[in-house]
Residue, then its C-alpha position, 0 to 999 in steps of 0.5 A: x861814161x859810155x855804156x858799153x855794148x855786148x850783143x853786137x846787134x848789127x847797126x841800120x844804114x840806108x840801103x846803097x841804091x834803094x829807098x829802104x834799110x839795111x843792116x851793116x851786113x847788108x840784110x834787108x830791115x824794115x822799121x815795122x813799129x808804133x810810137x811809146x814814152x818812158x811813162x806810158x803803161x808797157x814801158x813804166x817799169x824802166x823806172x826805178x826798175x820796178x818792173x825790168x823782167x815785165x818790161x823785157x817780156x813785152x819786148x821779147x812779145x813785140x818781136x814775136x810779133x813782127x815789131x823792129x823798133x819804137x819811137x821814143x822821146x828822151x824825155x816824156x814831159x806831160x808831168x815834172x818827174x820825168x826829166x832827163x835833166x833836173x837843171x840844164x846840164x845836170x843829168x838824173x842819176x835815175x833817168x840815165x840808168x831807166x835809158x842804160x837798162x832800155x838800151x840793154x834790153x833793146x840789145x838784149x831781145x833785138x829791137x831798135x829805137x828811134x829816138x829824139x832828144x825832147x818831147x816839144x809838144x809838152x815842152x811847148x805846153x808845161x813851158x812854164x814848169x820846164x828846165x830849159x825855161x830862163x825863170x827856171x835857171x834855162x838858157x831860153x827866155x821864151x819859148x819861140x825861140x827854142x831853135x834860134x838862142x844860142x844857149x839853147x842850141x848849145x844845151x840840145x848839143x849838149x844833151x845829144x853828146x851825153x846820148x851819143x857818148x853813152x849809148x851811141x854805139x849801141x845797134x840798138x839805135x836805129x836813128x835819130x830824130x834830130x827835132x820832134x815836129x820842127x816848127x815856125x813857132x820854135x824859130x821865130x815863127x818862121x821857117x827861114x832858119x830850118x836849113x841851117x839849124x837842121x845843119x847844125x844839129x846833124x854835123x854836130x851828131x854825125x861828127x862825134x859818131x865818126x870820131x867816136x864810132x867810126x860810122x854814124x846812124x841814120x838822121x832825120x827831122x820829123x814835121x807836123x805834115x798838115x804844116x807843110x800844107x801851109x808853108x811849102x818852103x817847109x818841104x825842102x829842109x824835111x825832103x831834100x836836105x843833104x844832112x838827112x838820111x832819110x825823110x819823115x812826116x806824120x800824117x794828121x789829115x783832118x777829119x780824115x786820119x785825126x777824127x775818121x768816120x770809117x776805115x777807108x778814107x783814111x787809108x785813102x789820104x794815107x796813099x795820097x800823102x805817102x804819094x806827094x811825100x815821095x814827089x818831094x824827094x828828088x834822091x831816093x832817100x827812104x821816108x815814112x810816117x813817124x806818127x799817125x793816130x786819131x788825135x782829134x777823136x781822143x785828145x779834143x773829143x776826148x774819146x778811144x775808138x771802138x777796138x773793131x773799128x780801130x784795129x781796122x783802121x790801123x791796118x787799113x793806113x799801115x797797108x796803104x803806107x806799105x804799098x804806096x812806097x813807104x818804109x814799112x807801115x807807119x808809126x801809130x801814136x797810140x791815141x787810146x785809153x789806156x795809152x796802148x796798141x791793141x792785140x789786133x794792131x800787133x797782128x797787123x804789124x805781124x801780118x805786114x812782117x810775113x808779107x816782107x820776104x816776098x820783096x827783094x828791099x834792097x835792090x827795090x827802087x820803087x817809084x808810087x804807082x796809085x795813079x798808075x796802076x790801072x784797075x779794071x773793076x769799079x769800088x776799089x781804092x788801089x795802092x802800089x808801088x814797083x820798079x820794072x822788076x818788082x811791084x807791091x800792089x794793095x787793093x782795099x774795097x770801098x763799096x761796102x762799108x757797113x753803118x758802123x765805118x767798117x768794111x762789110x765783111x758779109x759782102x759778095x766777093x768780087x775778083x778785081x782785074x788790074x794791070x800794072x805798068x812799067x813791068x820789063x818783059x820776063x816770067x814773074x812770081x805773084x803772090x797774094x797775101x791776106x793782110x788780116x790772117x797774115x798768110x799767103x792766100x795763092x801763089x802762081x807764075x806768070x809771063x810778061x812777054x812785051x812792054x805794056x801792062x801785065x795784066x791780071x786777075x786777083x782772087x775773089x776778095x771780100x774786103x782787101x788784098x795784097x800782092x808780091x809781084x816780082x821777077x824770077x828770071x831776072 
């Protein structure tokens, strides 16, 4: 049965020329969003549709705050009574209606899903308890397998035309995540088979679209970055393969990111990662991280961050992110208890969405300029990236962070100078944005009257700023 869509909520394709998205309309969108599950507390009331008017108000307040889309899992397997399928191929009346009325809802309101057809973490970890499983009646003798039995793959295709058939005409979808956190371990711990199986998947997903739709939602595959670290070859199928759209990792750096002491070096490796993500892709595909979050601190440590010290966090890497040349601001896996973005990370998602108009996105063919951008005034960490008509520059102080990780927000402002390269001659419009309140802090004009930097002064800043920098003459 395919569920039929009313809103005409406009599909997201990569934007013709430049590393972001836009509607089939052509306007600019950017995936501004976070990471839930079918089971978490926002989204429990899909079940059984104990709570559908509750849910679609936390919906409507999401958008209201800059939100354009969620990652979600088709399934959320941490427990047994949420599977899609209760035995492979027979798919749970009451779970495909929980989907049918997510899907209206998304239509509804005008939010947009990433989805992905497992959940292979608790698919790996509750192997024993899983419909895939061979001693539960599954194709999968063992779970090292996953990609590589051919009964399994035919299941995963399965499932993906059940999905497509039923809500893949829906705008609601902005993209699919063909495989969560591909890894050796899911194909005879190697990484030999990622190219064709990633081919495999996406001529299968993108061949029913057209036949069906005549078009086709973006694709990608998502990685455990710290994996690429040990085997590179990862690199080439998650960056560079030809069947992806579009480029995704999540960012889980040690100590900085998984468990962090303060707010800045994790915005630091933020920029960093974002930076050798954008070296690997040599086609100007648009990538970003699809999952973040202190794992370690709350999954092994088995502690929630001190609110304070987390919203400071999450806006610090969302912003580093964002001006590093990522789309949009990263995607948080929540990682808290309760298993919820605080109200201080929706401001900062609303913040990141004020700041969006002030770059023309889809002719924004930006390249990574941390190392480039030359600042003049010691203790600040910077992040940018531009192209000779537009650049997006973030400026976070490192010099005074107080006891507790964060910024000291009783520091003497300083008025950092930069210069920022590759700008072509021209008059521009520079306008300074203050990432916590959301508001446009100054506004002036300048003249770049030869090649060389454009060099100019920030306002007086305590803890952070950003920039639009962008030609008007052009």
């Amino acid at each position: 049965m395919r569920v039929e869509c009313s809103s005409g909520l406009p599909w997201i394709s990569v934007a013709p020329g430049a590393p972001y998205f836009v509607t089939e309309q052509g306007d600019a969108w950017t995936p501004i969003g976070h990471n839930d599950a079918i089971t978490w507390p926002e989204l429990t009331g899909l079940f059984r549709r104990r709570g559908i008017a509750q849910v679609e108000a936390h919906l409507r307040w999401l958008v209201s705050h800059g939100v354009t889309c969620v990652r979600l899992m088709l399934e959320y397997t941490h427990r047994e009574h949420r599977y899609l399928e209760r035995s492979v191929g027979r798919f749970a009346p009451n779970m495909v209606r929980l989907w049918d009325d997510l899907f209206a809802l998304c239509e509804r309101v005008g939010l947009r899903i990433l989805l992905t057809p497992y959940d292979t973490f608790w698919t790996w970890i509750r192997w024993a308890k899983h419909p895939l499983n061979r001693r539960n009646g599954g194709p999968c003798a063992r779970r090292g397998h996953l990609l590589l039995c051919p009964d399994t793959r035919s299941a995963l295709k399965a499932r993906l035309t059940f999905a497509i058939e039923r809500w893949g005409g829906s705008g609601a979808l902005f993209a699919w995540d063909l495989w969560n956190e591909i890894h050796p371990a899911h194909a005879g711990n190697s990484s030999e088979a990622f190219t064709e199986i990633i081919e495999d998947l996406s001529t299968h997903v993108r061949t029913l679209e057209m036949k069906l739709y005549g078009r086709f939602h973006p694709q990608t595959v998502s990685v455990f970055g710290p994996l690429i670290d040990k085997d590179p070859r990862i690199a080439v199928p998650i960056f560079r393969h030809a069947s992806l759209d579009f480029a995704s990792t999540h960012f889980y750096e040690h100590g900085t990111i998984d468990d962090p002491r303060n707010t800045v070096d994790a915005a630091v490796s933020t920029g960093k990662l974002t930076r050798l993500a954008l070296e690997q892709i040599t086609d100007g595909r648009p990538f970003f991280d699809s999952e973040h979050g202190p794992i370690h601190t709350f999954k092994d440590h088995r502690k929630t961050l001190p609110e304070v010290f987390d919203d400071e966090y999450f806006r610090h890497m969302q912003w580093a992110h964002f001006a590093s040349g990522g789309a949009g601001g990263g995607m948080r896996w929540p990682n808290r208890h309760p298993h919820v973005l605080t109200p201080g990370m929706r401001r900062a998602q609303h913040a990141l969405a004020g700041f969006l108009p002030l770059v023309d996105w889809s002719r924004f063919r930006r390249g990574n300029l941390n190392q480039e951008l030359r600042v003049c005034t010691p203790g600040f960490a910077s992040f940018a990236s531009g192209d000779n008509n537009q650049v997006v520059v973030w400026l976070l102080r490192g010099d005074r962070i107080a006891p507790g990780g964060t910024l000291d927000q009783n520091a003497e402002p300083v008025a950092p100078r930069i210069g920022i390269p590759g700008l072509s001659p021209g008059s521009y419009q520079v306008t300074a944005w203050d990432t916590r309140s959301g508001t446009r802090r100054s506004a002036w004009q300048m003249c770049q009257p030869a090649e060389g930097p454009l060099f100019l002064d920030f306002p007086p800043l305590v803890t952070d700023l950003a920039l639009a920098v962008r030609r008007f003459d052009a």
